[in-house]
OpenMM code with the backbone's topology and positions (N, CA, C; nanometers):
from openmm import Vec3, app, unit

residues = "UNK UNK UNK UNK UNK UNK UNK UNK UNK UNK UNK UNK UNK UNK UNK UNK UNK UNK UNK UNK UNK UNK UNK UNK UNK UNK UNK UNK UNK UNK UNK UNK UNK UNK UNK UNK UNK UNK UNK UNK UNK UNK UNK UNK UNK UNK UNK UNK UNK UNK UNK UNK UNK UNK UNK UNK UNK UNK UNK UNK UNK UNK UNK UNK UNK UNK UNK UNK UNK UNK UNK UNK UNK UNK UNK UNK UNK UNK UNK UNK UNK UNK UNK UNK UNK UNK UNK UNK UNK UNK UNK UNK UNK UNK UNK UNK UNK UNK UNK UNK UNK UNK UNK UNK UNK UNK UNK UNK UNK".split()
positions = [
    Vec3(3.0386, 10.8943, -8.0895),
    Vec3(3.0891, 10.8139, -7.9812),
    Vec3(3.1370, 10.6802, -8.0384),
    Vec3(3.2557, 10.6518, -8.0056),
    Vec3(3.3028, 10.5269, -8.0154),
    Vec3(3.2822, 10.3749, -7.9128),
    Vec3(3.2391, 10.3133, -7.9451),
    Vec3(3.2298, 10.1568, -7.9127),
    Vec3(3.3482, 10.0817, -7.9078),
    Vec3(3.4625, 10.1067, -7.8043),
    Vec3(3.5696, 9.9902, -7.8429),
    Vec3(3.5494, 9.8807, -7.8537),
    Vec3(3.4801, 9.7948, -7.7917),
    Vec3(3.4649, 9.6847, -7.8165),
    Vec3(3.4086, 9.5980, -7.9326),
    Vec3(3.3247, 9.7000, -8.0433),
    Vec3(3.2675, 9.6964, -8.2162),
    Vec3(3.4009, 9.7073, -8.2657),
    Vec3(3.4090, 9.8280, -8.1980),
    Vec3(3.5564, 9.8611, -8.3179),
    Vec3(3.7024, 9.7945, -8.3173),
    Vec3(3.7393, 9.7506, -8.1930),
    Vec3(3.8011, 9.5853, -8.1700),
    Vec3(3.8021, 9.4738, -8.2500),
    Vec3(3.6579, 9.4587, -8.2718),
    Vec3(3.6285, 9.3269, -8.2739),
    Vec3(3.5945, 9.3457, -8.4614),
    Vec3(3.5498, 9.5103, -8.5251),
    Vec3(3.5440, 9.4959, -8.6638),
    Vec3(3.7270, 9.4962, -8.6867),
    Vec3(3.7837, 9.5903, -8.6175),
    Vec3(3.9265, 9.5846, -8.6877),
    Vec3(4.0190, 9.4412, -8.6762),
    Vec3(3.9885, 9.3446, -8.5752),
    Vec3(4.0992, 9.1921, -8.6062),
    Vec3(3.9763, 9.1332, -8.6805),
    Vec3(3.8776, 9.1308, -8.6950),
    Vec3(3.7981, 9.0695, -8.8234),
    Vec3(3.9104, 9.1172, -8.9667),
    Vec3(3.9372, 9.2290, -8.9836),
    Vec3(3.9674, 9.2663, -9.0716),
    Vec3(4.1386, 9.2382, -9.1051),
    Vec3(4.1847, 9.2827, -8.9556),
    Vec3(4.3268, 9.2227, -9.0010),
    Vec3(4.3862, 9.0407, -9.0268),
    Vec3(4.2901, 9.0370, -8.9838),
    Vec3(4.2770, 8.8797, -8.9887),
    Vec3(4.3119, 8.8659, -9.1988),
    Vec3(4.2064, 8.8996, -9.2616),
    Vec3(4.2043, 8.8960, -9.3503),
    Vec3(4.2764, 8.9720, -9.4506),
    Vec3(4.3483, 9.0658, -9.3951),
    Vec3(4.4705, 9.1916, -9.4618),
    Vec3(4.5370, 9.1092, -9.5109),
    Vec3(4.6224, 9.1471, -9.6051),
    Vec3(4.7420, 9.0790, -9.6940),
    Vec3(4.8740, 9.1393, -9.5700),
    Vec3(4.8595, 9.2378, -9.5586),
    Vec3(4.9655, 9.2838, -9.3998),
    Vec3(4.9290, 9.2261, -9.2757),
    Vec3(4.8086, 9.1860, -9.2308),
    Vec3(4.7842, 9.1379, -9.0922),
    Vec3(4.7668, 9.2478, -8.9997),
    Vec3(4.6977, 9.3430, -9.0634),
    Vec3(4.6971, 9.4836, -8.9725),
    Vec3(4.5651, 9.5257, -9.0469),
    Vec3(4.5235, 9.6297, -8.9542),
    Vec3(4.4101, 9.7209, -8.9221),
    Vec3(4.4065, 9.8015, -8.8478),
    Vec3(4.3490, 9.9679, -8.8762),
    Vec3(4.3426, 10.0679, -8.7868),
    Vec3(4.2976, 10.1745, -8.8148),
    Vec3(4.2410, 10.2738, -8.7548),
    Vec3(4.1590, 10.3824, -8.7538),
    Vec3(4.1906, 10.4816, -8.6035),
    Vec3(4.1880, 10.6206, -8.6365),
    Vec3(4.1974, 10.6841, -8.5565),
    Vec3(4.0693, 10.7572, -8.5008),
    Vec3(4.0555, 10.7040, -8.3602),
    Vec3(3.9121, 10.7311, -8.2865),
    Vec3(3.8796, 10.8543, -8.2129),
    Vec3(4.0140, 10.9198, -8.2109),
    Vec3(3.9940, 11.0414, -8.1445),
    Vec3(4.1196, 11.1248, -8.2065),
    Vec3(4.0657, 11.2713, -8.2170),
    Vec3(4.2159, 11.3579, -8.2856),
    Vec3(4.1397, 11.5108, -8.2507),
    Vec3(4.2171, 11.5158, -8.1512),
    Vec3(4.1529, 11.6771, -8.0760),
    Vec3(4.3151, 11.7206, -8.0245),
    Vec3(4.3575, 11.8444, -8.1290),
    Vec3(4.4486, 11.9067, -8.1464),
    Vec3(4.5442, 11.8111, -8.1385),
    Vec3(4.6563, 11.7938, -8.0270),
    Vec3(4.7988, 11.7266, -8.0336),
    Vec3(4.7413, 11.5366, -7.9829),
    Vec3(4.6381, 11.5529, -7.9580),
    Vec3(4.6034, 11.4182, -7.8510),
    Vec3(4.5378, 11.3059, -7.9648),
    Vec3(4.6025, 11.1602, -7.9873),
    Vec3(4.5404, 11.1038, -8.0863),
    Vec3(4.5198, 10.9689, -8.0279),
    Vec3(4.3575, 10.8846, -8.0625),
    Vec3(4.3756, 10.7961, -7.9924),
    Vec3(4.3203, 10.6772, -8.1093),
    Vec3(4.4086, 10.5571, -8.1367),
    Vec3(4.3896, 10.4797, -8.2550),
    Vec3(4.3564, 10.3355, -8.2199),
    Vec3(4.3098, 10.3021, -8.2712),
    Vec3(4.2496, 10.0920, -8.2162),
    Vec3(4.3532, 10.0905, -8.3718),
    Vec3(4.4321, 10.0249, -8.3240),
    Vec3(4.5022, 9.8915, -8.3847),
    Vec3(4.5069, 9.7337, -8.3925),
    Vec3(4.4820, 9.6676, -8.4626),
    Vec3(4.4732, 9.5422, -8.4668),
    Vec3(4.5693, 9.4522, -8.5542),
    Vec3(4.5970, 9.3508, -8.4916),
    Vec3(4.7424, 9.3022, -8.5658),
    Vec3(4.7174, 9.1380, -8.5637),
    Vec3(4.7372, 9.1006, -8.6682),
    Vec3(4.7159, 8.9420, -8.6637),
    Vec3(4.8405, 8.8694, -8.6415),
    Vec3(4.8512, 8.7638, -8.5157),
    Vec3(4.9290, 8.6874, -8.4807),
    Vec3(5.0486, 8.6874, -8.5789),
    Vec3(5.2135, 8.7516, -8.5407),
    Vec3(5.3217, 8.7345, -8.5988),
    Vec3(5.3260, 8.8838, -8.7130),
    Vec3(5.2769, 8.9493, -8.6995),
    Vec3(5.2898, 9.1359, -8.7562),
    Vec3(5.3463, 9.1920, -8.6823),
    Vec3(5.3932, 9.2424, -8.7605),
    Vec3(5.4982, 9.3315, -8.6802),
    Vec3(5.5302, 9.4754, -8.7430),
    Vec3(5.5106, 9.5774, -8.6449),
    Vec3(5.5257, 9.7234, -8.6521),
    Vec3(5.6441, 9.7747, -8.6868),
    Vec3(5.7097, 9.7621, -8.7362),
    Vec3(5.8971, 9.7474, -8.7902),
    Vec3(5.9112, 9.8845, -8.6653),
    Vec3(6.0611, 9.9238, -8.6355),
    Vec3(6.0857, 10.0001, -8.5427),
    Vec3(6.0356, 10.1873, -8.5971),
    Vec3(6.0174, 10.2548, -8.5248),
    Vec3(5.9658, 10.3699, -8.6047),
    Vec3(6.0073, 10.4712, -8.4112),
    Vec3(6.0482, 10.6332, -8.4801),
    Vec3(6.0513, 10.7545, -8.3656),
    Vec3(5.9078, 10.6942, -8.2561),
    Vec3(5.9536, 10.7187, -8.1728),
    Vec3(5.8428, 10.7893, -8.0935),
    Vec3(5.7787, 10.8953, -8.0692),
    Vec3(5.6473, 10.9627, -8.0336),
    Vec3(5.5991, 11.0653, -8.0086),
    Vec3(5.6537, 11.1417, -7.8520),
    Vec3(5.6109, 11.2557, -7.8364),
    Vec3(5.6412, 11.3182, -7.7138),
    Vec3(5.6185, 11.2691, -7.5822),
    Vec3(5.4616, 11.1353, -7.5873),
    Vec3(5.4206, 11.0784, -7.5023),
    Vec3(5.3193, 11.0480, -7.5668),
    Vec3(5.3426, 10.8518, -7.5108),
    Vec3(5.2011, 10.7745, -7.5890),
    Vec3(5.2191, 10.6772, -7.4820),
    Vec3(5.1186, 10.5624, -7.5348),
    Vec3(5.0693, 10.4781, -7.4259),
    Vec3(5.0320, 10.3828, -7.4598),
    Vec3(4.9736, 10.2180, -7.4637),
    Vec3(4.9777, 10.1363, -7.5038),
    Vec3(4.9061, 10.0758, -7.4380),
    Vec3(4.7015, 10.0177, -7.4765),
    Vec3(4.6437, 9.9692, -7.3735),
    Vec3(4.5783, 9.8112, -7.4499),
    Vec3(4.6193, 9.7388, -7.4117),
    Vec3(4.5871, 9.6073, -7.4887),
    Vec3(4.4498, 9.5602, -7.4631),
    Vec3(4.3363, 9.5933, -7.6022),
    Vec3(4.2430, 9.4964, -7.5279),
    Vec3(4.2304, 9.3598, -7.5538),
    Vec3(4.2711, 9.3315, -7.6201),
    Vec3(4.2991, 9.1944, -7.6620),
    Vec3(4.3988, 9.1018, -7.7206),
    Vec3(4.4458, 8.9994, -7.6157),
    Vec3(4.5465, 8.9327, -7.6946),
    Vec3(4.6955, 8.9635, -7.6500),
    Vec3(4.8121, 8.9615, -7.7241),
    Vec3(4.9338, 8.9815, -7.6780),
    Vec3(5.0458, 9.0539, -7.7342),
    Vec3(5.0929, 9.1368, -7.7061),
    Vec3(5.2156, 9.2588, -7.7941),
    Vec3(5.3206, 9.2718, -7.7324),
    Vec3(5.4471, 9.2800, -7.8447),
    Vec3(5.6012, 9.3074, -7.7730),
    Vec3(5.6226, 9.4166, -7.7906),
    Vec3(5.6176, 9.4849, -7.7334),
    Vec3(5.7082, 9.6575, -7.7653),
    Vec3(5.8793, 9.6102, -7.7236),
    Vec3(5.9755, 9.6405, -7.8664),
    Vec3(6.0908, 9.5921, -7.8297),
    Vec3(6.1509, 9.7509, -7.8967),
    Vec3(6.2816, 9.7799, -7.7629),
    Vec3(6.3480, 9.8940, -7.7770),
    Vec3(6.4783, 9.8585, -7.7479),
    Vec3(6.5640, 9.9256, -7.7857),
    Vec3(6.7255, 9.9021, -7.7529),
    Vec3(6.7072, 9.8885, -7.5759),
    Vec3(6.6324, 9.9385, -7.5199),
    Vec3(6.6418, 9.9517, -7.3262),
    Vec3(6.5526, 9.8133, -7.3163),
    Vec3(6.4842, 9.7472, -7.3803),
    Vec3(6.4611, 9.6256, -7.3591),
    Vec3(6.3432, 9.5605, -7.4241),
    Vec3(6.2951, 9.4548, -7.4313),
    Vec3(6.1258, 9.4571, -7.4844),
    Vec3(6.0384, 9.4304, -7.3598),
    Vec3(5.9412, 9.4455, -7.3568),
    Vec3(5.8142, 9.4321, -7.2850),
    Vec3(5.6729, 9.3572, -7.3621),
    Vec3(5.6396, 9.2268, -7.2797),
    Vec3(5.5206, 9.1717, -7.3178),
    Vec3(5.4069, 9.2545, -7.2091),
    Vec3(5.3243, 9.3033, -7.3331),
    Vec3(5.2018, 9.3427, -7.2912),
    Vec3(5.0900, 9.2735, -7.3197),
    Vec3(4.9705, 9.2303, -7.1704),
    Vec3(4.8432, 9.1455, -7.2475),
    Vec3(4.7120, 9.2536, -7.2568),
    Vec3(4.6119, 9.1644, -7.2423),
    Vec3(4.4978, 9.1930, -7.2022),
    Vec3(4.4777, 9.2577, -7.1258),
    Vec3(4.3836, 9.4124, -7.1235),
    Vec3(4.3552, 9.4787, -6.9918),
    Vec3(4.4810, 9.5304, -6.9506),
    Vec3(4.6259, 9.5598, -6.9871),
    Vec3(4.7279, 9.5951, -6.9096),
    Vec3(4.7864, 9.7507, -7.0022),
    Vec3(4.7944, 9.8290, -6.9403),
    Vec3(4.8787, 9.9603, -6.9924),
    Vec3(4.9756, 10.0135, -6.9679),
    Vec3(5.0491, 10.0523, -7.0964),
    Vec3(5.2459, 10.1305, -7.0243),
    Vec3(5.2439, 10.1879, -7.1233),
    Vec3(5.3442, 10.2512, -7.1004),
    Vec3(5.3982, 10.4134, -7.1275),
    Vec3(5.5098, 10.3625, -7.2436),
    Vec3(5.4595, 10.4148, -7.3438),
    Vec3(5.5524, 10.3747, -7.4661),
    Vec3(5.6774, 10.4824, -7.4219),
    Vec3(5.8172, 10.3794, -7.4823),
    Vec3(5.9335, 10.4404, -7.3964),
    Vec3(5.9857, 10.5836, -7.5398),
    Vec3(6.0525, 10.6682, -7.4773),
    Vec3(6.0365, 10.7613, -7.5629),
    Vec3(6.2238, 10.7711, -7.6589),
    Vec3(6.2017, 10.6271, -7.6762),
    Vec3(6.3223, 10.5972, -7.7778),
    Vec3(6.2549, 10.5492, -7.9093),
    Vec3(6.3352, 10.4502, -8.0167),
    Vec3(6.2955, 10.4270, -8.1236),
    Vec3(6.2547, 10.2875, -8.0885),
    Vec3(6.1368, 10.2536, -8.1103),
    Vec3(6.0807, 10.0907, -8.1009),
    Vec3(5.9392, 10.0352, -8.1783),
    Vec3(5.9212, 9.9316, -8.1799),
    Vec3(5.8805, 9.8152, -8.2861),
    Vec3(5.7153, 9.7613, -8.1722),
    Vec3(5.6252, 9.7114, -8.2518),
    Vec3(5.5465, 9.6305, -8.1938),
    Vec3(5.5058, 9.5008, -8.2850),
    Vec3(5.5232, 9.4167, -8.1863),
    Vec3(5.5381, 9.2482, -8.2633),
    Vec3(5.3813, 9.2142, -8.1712),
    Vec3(5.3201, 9.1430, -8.2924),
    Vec3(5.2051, 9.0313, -8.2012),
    Vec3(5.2088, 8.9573, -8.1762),
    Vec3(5.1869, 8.9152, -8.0642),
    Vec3(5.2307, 8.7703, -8.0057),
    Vec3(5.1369, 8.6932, -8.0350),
    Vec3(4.9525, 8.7723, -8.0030),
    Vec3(4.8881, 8.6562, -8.0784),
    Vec3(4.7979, 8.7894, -8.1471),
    Vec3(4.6793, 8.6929, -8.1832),
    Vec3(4.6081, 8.8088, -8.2551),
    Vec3(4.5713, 8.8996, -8.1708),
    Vec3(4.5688, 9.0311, -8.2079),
    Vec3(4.6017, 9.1526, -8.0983),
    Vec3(4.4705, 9.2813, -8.1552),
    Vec3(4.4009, 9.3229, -8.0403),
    Vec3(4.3995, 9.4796, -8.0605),
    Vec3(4.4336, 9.5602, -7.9677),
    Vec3(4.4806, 9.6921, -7.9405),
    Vec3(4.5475, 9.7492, -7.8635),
    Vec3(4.4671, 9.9421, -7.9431),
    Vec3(4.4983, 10.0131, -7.7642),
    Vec3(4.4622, 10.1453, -7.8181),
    Vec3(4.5651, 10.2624, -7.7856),
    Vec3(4.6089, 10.2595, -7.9122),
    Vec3(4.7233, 10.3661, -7.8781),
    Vec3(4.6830, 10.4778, -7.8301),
    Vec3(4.7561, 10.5700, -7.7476),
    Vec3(4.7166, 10.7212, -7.7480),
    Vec3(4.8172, 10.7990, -7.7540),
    Vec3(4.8587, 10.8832, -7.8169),
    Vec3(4.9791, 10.9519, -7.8355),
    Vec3(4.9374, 11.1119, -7.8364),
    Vec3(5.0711, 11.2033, -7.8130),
    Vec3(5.0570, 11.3121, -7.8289),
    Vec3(5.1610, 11.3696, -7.8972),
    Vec3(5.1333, 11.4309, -8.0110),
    Vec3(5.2187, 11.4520, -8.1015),
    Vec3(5.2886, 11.5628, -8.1179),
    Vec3(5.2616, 11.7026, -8.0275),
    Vec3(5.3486, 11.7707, -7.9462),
    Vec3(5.3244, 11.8295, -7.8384),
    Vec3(5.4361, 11.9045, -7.7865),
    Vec3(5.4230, 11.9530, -7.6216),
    Vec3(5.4876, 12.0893, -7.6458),
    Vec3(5.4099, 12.1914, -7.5600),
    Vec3(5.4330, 12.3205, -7.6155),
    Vec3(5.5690, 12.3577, -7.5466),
    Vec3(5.5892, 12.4385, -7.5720),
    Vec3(5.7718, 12.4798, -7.5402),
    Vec3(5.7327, 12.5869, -7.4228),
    Vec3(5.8245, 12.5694, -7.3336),
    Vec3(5.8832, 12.6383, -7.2048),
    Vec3(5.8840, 12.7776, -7.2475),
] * unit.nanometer
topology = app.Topology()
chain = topology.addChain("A")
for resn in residues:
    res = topology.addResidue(resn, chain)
    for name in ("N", "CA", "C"):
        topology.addAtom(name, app.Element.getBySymbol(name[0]), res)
């Protein structure tokens, strides 16, 4: 069982101190469904990268830009959205952890 709030609070301990300003571990991975605590120290940035089939973006701490050609979005504390299913970037606004959840495929029709 995972503790988000340990594992929060060990991963921006840690990105704090990264030579990248990042930290992360994947907390859950049961078949296509993956769920990761990321932590990003104030001004890191996720360079733009594909998206998955469907993911999600739940901030527990702090502040993140998800920026896409359809627009960027500030996400805080306590708030969740639907990562858009184009190519996009996550910038920290301040020191950040956030819990991704993605699914990395969807079975065919």
């Amino acid at each position: 069982m995972t503790r988000l709030d340990r594992s929060a609070a060990d991963h921006l301990e840690q990105a704090l101190v990264d030579a990248h300003g990042r930290s992360s571990e994947i907390v859950v991975h049961d078949g296509p469904l993956r769920q990761s605590v990321l932590a990003l120290a104030a001004g890191t940035v996720l360079g733009e990268h594909n998206a998955p089939p469907a993911a999600s973006l739940y901030v527990i701490e702090g502040r993140v830009r998800v920026t896409a050609a359809s627009g960027d979005v500030e996400v805080g504390a306590d708030e969740l959205v639907p990562i858009t299913h184009e190519r996009h970037g996550v910038e920290a606004l301040e020191d950040c952890v956030f819990l991704l959840t993605t699914v990395t495929s969807v079975p065919k029709d």
